[in-house]
C-alpha positions, 0 to 999 in steps of 0.5 A, spaced: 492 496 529 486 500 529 482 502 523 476 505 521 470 502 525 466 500 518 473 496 517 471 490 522 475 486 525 483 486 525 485 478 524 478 478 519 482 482 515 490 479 515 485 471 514 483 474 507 490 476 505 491 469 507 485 465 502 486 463 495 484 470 492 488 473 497 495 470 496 493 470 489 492 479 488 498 479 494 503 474 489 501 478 482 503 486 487 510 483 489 511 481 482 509 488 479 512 492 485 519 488 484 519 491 477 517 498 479 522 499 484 528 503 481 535 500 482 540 502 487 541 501 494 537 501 499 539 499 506 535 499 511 527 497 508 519 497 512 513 494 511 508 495 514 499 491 514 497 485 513 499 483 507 502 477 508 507 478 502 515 481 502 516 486 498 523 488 500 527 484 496 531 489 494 533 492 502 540 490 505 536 489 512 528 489 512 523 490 517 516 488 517 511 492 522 503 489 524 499 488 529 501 485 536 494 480 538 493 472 537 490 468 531 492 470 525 500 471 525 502 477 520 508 478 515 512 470 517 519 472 514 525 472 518 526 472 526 523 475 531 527 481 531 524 483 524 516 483 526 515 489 530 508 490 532 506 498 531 501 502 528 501 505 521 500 512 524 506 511 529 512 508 526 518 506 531 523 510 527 526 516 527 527 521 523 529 520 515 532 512 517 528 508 512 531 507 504 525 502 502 518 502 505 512 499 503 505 500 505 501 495 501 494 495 502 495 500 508 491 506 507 485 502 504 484 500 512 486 507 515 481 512 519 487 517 517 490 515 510 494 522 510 497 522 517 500 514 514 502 518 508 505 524 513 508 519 517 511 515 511 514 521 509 517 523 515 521 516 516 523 516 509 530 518 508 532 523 503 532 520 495 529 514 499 523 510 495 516 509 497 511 503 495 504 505 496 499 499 493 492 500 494 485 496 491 482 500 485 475 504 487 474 506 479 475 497 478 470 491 478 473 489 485 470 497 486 464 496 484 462 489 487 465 493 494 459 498 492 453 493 491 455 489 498 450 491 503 453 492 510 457 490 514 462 488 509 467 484 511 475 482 508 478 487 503 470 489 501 471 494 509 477 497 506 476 504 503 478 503 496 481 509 496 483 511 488 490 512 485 489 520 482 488 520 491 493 517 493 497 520 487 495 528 489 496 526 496 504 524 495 504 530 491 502 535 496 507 532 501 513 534 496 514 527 494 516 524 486 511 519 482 518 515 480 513 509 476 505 507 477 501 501 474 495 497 474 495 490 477 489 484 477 485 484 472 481 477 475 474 478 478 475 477 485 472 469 485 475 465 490 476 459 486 483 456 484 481 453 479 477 459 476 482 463 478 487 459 474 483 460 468 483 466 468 490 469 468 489 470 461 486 477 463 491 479 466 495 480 459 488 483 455 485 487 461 493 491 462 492 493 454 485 494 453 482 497 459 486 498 465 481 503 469 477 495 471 483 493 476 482 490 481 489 493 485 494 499 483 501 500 484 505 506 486 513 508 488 514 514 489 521 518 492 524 523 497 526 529 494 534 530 496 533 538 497 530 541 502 530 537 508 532 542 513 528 540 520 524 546 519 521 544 513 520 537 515 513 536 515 511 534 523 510 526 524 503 524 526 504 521 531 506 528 534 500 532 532 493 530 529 493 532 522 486 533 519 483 530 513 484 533 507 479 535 502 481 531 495 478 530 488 475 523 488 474 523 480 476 517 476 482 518 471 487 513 467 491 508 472 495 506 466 502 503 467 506 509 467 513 511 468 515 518 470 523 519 468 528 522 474 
């Protein structure tokens, strides 16, 4: 899978999720998304990353795409059949055939976050959800990501793209803001035991401030009308999309519920 060249190395990436502080923001996002999802049934889900974490529990038969290269084996779940090796901006599914999919910590290594946006939306099935989970730009994980020097490696290569993007971005695309929330509140240490007492935080930073997560947490859903082919936006993986010019101004990342 190819990012952004300042992201470094693939397997560098998919090791830190494995770490302590890894499996810890990675654990703490499965347990918010499963709340988040909205019930109802999803029949066939993707996840795509290097994320080791499932957030498909609600999906009849799921699937987990990654990259295909030696050392460090990503998404360990199921039987071969499920793992599919394939690229964010080029999934191999057609056209509205996926009910539930997840990009955990997806668009944060992507050189073109929107066209993995675009592509999402073009394999999403009517009334399907989406799961975006990304790390917080405006948070302390944030600003210790400004004060490193390069070359960065791990989670701190990542673009740290903010919510308010990600959540205009799926606007645009015509997609519903169904629920968003702040998660991690820990500083980014990599010990267990500092880790361990520190989770109080979780509960405080969630009240007082929200804004300093570490991570962020957004479902969105397909609308039902208007999925004629000709207002089908085109796949990426068909045509080069280029970047869009988008706000990166800080705004309130509290948990938040839109009814539907």
């Amino acid at each position: 899978m190819k990012w952004a060249s300042e992201c470094g190395d693939d397997t560098d990436i998919a090791a830190w999720f494995q770490t302590t502080l890894g499996r810890e923001i990675c654990d703490t996002t499965r347990r918010c998304v499963s709340r988040l999802i909205p019930s109802g049934y999803y029949r066939t889900g993707f996840q795509v990353g290097f994320c080791n974490v499932n957030l498909l529990h609600k999906a009849e038969h799921a699937y987990w795409g990654g990259p295909s290269q030696g050392g460090v084996r990503v998404n360990n779940y199921d039987d071969e059949r499920t793992r599919l090796a394939c690229v964010p901006e080029n999934l191999p599914f057609g056209a509205r055939s996926i009910d539930l999919l997840a990009l955990p910590f997806v668009l944060d290594f992507s050189p073109h976050p929107h066209a993995v946006l675009r592509e999402a939306y073009g394999v999403l099935a009517p009334e399907g959800c989406m799961v975006i989970c990304g790390f917080n730009r405006w948070g302390l994980w944030g600003l210790r990501r400004s004060l490193m020097l390069r070359p960065r490696h791990g989670p701190w290569a990542g673009s740290f793209l903010s919510l308010g993007q990600v959540q205009d971005w799926s606007r645009l695309l015509g997609l519903e803001l169904i629920s968003a929330a702040s998660v991690f509140y820990r500083p980014p240490i990599g010990s267990s035991r500092l880790l361990a007492k520190t989770v109080f935080l979780e509960a405080v930073g969630d009240r007082w401030w929200p804004l300093l997560s570490g991570a962020y947490v957004v479902v969105v859903k397909k609308r039902a009308f208007g999925q004629s082919a000709m207002l089908e936006p085109v796949r990426a993986s068909r045509r080069r999309v280029s970047e869009p010019f988008v706000s990166a101004m800080p705004r309130h990342a509290a948990k938040r519920k839109v009814r539907t």
